[in-house]
Biopython code that builds the backbone (N, CA, C, O; Angstrom):
import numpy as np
from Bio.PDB.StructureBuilder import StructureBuilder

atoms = [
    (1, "UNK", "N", (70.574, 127.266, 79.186)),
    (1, "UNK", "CA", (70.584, 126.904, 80.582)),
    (1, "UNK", "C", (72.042, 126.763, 81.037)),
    (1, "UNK", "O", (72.687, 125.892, 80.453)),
    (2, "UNK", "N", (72.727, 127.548, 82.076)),
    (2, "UNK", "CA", (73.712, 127.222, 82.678)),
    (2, "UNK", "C", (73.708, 125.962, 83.781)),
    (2, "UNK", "O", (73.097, 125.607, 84.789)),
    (3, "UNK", "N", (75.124, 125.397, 82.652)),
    (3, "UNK", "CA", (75.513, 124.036, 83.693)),
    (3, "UNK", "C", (76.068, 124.580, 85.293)),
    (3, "UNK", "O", (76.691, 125.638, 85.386)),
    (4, "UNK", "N", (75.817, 123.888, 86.278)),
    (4, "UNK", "CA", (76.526, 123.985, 87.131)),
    (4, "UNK", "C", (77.608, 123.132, 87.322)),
    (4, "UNK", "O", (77.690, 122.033, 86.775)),
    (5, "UNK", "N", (78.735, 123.757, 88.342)),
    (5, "UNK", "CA", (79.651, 122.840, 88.043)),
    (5, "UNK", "C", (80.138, 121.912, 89.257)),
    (5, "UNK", "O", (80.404, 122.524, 90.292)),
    (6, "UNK", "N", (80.311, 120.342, 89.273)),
    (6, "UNK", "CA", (79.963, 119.398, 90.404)),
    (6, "UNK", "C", (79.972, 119.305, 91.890)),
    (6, "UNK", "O", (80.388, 120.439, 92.126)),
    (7, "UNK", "N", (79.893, 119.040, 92.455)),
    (7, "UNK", "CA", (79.774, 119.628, 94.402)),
    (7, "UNK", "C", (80.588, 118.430, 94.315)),
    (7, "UNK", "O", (80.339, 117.258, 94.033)),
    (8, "UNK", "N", (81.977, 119.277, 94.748)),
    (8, "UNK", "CA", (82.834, 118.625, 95.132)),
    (8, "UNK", "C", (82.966, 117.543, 96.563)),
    (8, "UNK", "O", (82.725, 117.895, 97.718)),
    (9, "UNK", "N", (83.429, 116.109, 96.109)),
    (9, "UNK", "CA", (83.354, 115.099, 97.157)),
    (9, "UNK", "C", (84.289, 115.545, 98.407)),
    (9, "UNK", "O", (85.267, 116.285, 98.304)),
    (10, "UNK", "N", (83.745, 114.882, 99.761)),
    (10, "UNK", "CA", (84.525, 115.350, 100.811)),
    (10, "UNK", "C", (85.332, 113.905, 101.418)),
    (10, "UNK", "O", (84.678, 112.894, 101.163)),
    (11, "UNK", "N", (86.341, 113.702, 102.002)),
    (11, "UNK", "CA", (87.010, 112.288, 102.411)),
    (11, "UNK", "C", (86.696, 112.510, 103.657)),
    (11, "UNK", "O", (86.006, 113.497, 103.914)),
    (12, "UNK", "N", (86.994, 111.918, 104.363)),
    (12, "UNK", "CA", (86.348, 111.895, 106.012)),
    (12, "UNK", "C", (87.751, 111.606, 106.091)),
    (12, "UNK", "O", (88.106, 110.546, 105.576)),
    (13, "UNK", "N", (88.715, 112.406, 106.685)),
    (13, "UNK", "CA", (89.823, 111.642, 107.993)),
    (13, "UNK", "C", (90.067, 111.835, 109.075)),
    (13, "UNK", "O", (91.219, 111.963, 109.490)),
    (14, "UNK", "N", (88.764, 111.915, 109.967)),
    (14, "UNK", "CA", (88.319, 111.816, 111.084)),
    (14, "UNK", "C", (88.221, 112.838, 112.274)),
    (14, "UNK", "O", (88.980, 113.799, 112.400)),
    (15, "UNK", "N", (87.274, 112.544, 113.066)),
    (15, "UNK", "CA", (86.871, 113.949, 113.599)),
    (15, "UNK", "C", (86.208, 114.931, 113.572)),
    (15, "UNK", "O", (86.046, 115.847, 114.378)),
    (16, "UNK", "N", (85.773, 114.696, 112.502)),
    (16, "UNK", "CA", (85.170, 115.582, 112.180)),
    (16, "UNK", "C", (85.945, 116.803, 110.957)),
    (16, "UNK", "O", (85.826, 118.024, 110.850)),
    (17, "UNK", "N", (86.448, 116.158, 110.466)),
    (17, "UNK", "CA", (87.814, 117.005, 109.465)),
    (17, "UNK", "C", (87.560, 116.238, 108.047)),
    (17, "UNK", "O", (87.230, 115.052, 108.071)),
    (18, "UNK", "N", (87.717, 116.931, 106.814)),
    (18, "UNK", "CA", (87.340, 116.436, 105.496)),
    (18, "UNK", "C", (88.520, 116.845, 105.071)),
    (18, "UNK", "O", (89.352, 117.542, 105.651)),
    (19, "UNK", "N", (88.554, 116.070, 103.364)),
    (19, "UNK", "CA", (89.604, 116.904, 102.501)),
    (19, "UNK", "C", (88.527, 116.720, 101.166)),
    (19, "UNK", "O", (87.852, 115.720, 100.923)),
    (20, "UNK", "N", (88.565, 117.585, 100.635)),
    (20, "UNK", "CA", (88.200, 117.116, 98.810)),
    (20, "UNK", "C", (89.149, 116.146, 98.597)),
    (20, "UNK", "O", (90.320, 116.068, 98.971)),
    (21, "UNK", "N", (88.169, 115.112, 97.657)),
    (21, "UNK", "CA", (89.084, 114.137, 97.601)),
    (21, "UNK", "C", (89.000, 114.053, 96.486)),
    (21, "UNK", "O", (88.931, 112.894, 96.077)),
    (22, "UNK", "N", (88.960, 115.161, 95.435)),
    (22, "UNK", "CA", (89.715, 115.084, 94.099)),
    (22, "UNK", "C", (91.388, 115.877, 93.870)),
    (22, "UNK", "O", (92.086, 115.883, 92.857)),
    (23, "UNK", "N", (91.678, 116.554, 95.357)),
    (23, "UNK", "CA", (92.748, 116.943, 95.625)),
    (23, "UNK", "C", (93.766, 116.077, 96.256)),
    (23, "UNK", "O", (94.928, 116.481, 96.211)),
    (24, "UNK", "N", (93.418, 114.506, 97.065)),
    (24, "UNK", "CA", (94.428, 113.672, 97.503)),
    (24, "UNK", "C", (95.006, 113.498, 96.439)),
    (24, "UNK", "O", (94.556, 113.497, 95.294)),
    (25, "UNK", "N", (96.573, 113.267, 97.019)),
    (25, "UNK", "CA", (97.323, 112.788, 95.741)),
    (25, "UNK", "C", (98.083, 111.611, 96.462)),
    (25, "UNK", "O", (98.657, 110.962, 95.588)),
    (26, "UNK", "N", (98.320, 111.067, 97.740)),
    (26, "UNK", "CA", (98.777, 110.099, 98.494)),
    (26, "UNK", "C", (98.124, 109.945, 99.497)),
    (26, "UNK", "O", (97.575, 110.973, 99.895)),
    (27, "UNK", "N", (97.930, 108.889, 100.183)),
    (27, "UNK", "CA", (97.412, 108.373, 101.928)),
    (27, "UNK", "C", (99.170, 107.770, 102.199)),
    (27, "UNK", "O", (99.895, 107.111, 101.453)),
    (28, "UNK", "N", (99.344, 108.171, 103.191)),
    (28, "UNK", "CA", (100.698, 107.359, 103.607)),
    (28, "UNK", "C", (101.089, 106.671, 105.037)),
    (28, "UNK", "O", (100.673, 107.354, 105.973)),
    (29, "UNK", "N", (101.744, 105.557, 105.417)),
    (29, "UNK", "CA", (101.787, 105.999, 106.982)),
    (29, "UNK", "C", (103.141, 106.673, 107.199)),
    (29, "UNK", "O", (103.960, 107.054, 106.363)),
    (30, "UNK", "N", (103.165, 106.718, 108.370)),
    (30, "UNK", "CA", (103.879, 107.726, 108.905)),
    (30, "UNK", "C", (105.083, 107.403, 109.392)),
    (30, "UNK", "O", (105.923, 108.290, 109.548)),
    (31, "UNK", "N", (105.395, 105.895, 109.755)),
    (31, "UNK", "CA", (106.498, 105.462, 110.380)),
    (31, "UNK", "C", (108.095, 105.475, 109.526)),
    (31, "UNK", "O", (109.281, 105.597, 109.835)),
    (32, "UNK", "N", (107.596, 105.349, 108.771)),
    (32, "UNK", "CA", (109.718, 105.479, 107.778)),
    (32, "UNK", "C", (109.838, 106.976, 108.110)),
    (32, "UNK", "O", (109.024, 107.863, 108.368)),
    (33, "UNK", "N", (111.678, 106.879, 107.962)),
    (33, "UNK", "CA", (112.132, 108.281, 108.375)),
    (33, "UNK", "C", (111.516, 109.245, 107.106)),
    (33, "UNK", "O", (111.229, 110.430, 107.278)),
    (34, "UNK", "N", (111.377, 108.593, 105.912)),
    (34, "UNK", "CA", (110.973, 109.452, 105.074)),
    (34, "UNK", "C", (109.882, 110.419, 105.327)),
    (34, "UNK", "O", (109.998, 111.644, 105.313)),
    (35, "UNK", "N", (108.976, 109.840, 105.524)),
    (35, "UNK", "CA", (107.872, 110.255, 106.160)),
    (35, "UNK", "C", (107.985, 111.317, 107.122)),
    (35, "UNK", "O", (107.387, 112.382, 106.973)),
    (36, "UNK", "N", (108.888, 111.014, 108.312)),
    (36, "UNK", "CA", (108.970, 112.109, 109.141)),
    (36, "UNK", "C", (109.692, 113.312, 108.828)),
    (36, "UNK", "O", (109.475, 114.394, 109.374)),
    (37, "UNK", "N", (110.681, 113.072, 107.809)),
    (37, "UNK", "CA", (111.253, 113.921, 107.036)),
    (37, "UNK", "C", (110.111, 115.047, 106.417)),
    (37, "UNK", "O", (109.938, 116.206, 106.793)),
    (38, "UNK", "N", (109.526, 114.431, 105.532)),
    (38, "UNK", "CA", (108.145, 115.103, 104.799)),
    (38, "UNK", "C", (107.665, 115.768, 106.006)),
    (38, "UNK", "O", (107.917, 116.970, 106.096)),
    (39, "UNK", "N", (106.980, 115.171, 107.004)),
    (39, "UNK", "CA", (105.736, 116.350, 108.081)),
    (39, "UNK", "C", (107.291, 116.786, 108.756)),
    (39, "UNK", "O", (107.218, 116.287, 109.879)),
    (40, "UNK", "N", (108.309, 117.286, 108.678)),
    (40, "UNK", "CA", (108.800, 118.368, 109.581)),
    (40, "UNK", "C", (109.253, 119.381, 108.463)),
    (40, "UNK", "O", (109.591, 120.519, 108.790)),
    (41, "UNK", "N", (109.266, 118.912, 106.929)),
    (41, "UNK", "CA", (109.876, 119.779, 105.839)),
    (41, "UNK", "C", (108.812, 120.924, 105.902)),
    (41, "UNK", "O", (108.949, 122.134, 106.076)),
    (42, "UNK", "N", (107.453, 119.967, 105.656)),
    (42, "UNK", "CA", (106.053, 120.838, 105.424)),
    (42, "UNK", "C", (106.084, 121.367, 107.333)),
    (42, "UNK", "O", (106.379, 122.531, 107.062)),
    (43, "UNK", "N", (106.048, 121.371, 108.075)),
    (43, "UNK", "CA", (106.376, 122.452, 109.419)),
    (43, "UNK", "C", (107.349, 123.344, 109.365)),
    (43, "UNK", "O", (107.262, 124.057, 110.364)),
    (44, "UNK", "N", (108.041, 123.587, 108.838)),
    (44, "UNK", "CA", (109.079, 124.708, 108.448)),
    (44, "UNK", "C", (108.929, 125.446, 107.644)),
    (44, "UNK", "O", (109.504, 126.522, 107.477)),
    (45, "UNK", "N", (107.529, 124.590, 106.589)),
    (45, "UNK", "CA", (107.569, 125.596, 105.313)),
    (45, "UNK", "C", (106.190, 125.950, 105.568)),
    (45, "UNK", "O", (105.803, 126.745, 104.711)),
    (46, "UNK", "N", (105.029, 125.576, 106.681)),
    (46, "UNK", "CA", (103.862, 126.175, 106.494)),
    (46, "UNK", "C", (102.918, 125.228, 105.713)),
    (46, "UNK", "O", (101.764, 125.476, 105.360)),
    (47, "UNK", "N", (103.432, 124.411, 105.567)),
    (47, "UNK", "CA", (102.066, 123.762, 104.502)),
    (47, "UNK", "C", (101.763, 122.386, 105.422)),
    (47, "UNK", "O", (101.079, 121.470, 104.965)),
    (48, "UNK", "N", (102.508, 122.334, 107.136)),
    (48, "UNK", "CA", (101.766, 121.116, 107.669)),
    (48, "UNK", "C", (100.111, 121.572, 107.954)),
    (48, "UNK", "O", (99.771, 122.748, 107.825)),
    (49, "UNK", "N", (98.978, 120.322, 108.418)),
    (49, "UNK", "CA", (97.980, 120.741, 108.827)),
    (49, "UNK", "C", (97.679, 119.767, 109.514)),
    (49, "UNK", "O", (97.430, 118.677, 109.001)),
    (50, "UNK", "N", (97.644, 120.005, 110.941)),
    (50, "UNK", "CA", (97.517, 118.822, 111.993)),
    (50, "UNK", "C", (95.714, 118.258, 112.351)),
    (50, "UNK", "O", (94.991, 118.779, 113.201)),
    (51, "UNK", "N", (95.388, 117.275, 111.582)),
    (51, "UNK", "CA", (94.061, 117.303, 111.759)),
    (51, "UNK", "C", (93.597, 115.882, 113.029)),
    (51, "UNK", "O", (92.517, 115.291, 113.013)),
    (52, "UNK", "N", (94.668, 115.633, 113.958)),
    (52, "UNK", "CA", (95.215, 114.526, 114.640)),
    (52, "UNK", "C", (94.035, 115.006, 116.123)),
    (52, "UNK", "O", (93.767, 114.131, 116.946)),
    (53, "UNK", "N", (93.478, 116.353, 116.271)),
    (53, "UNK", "CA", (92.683, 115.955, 117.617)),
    (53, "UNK", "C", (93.966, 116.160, 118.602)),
    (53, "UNK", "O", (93.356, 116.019, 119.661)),
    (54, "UNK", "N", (95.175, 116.370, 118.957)),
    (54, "UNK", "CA", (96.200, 115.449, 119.891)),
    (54, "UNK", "C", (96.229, 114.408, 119.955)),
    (54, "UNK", "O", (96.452, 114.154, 121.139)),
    (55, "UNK", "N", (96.110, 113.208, 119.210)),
    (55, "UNK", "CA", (95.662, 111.839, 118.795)),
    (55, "UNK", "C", (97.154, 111.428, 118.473)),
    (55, "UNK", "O", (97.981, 112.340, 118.466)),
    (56, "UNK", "N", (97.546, 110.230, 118.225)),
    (56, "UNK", "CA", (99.128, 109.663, 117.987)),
    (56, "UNK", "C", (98.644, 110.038, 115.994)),
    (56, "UNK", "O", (97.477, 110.261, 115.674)),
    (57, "UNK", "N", (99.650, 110.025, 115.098)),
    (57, "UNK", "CA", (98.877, 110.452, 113.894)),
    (57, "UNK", "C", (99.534, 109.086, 113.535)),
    (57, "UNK", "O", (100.696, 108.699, 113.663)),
    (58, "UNK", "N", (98.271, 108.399, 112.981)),
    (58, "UNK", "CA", (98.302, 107.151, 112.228)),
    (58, "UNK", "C", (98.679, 107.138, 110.600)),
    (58, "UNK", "O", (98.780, 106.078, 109.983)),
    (59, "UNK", "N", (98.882, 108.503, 109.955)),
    (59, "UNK", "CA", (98.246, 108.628, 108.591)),
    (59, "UNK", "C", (98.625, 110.193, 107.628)),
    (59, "UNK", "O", (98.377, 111.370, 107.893)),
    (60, "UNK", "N", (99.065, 109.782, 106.879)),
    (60, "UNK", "CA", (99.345, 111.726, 106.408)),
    (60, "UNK", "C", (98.978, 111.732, 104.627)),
    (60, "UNK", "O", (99.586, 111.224, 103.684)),
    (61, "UNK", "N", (98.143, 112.270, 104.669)),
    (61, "UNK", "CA", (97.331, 112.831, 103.350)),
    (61, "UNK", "C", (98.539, 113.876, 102.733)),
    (61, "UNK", "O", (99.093, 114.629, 103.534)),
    (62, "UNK", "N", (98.871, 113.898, 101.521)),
    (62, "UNK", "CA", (98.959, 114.552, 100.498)),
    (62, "UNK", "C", (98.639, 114.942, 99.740)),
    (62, "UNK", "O", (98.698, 114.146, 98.803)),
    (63, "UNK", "N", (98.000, 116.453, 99.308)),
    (63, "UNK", "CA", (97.366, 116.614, 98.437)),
    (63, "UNK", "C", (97.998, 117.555, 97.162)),
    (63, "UNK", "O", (99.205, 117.785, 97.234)),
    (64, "UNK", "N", (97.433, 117.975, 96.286)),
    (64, "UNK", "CA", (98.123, 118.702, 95.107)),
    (64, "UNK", "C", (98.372, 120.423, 95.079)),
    (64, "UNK", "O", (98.636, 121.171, 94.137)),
    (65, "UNK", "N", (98.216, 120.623, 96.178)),
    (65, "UNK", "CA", (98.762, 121.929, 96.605)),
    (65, "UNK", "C", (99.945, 121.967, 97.440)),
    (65, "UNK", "O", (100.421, 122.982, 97.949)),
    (66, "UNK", "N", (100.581, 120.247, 97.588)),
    (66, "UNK", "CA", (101.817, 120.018, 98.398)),
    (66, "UNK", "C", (101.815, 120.277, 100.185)),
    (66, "UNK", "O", (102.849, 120.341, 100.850)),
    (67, "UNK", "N", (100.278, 120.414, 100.802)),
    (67, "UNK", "CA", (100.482, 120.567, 101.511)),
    (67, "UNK", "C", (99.881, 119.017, 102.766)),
    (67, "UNK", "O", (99.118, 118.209, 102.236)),
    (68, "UNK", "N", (100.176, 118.819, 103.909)),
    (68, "UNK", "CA", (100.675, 117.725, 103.977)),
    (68, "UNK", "C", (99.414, 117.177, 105.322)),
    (68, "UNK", "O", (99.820, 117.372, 106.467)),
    (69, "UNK", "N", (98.863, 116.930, 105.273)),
    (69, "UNK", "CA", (97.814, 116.763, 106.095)),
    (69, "UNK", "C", (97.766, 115.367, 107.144)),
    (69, "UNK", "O", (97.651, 114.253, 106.634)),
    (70, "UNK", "N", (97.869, 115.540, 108.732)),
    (70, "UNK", "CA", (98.759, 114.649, 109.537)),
    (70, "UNK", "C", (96.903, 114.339, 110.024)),
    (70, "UNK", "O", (96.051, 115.194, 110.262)),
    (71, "UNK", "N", (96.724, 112.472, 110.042)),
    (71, "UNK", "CA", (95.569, 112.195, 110.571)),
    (71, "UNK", "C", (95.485, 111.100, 111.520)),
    (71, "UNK", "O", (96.358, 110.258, 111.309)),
    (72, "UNK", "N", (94.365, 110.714, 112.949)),
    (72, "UNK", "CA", (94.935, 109.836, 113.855)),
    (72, "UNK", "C", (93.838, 108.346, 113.059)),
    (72, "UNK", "O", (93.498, 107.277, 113.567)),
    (73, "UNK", "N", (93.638, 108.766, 112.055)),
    (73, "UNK", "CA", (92.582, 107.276, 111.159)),
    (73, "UNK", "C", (93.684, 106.562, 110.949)),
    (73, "UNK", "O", (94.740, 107.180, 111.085)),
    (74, "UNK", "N", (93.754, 105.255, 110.609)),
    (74, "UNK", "CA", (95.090, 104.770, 109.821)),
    (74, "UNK", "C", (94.453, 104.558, 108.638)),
    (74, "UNK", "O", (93.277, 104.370, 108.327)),
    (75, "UNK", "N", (95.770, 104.650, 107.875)),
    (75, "UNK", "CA", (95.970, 104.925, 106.530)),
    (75, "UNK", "C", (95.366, 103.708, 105.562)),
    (75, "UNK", "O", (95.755, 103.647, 104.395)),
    (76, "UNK", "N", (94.479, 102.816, 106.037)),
    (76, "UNK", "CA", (93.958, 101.203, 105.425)),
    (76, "UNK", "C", (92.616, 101.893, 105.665)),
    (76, "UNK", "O", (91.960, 101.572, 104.675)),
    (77, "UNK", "N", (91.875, 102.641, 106.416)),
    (77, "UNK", "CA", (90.776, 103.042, 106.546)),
    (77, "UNK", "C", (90.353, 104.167, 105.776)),
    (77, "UNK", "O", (89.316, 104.181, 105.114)),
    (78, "UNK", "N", (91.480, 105.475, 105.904)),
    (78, "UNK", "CA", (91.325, 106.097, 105.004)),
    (78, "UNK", "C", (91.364, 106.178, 103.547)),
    (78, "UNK", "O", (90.670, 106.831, 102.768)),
    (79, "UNK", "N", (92.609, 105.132, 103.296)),
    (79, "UNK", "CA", (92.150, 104.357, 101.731)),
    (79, "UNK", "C", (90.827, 103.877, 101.012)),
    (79, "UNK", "O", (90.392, 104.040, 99.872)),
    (80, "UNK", "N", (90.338, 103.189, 102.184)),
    (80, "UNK", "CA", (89.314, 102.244, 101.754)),
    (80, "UNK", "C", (87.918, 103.502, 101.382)),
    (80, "UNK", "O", (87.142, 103.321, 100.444)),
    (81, "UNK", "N", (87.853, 104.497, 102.144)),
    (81, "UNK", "CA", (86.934, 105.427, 102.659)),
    (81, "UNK", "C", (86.927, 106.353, 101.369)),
    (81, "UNK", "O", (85.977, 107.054, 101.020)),
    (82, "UNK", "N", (88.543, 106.198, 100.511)),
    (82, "UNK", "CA", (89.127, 107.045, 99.204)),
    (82, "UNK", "C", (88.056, 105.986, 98.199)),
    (82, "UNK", "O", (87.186, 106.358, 97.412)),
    (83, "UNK", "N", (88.286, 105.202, 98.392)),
    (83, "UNK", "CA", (87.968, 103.905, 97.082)),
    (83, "UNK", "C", (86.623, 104.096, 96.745)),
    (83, "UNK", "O", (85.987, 104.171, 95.694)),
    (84, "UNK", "N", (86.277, 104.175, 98.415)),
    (84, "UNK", "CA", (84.319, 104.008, 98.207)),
    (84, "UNK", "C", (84.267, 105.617, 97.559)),
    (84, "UNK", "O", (83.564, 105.643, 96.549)),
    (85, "UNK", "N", (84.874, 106.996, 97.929)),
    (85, "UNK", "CA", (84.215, 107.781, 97.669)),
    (85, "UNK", "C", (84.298, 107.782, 95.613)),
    (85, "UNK", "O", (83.538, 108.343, 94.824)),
    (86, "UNK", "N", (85.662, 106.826, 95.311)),
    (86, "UNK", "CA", (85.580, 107.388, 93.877)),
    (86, "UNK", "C", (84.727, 106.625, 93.334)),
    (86, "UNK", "O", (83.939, 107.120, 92.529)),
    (87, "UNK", "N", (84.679, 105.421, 93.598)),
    (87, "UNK", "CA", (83.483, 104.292, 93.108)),
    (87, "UNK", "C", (82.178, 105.492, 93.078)),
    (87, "UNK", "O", (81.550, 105.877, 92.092)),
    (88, "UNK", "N", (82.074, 105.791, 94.090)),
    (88, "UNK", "CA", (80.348, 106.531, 93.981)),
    (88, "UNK", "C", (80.356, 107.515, 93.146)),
    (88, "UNK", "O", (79.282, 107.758, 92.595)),
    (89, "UNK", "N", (81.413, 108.271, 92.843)),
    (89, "UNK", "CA", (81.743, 109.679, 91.799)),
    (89, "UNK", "C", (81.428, 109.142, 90.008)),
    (89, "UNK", "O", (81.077, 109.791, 89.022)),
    (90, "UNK", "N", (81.775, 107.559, 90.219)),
    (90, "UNK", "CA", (81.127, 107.444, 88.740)),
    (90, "UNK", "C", (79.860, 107.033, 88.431)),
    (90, "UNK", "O", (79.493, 106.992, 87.257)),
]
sb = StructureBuilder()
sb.init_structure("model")
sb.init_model(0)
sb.init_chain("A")
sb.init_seg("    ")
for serial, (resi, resn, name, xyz) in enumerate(atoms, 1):
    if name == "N":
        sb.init_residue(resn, " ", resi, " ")
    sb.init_atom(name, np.array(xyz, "f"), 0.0, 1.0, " ", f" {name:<3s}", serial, name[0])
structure = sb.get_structure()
């Protein structure tokens, strides 16, 4: 019998917009210059992904393909939303 292999979990960061969330590798906010540094590096290089609605972006996902995902959830919600999904994965 072939195993199948697991249906990957989805994160909600709002809007109607998901990420697999065995690919987050950070939730961050957005306010240090660092930060803004990061979402204009990833806009120059192609790997931003504005999932903000036109919304102020509360929140920026990192995942392991380095690419940088800008969200208007804040980043205490989308954590929490990370926690519950890995709790349920075991």
């Amino acid at each position: 019998m072939q195993q199948r292999a697991p249906k990957p979990r989805l994160l909600n960061i709002g809007f109607g917009n998901y990420v697999v969330s065995s690919r987050v590798i950070s939730i961050l906010t957005p306010t240090s210059s660092p930060m803004r540094r990061l979402r204009e590096d990833a806009r120059q290089e192609g790997r931003l992904i504005d999932a903000t609605q036109g919304r102020k972006t509360r929140s920026i996902v990192v995942t392991d393909s380095n690419h940088v995902i800008l969200s208007a959830i804040q980043a205490d919600t989308i954590s929490q939303r990370f926690t519950a999904e890995e709790a349920g994965n075991e």
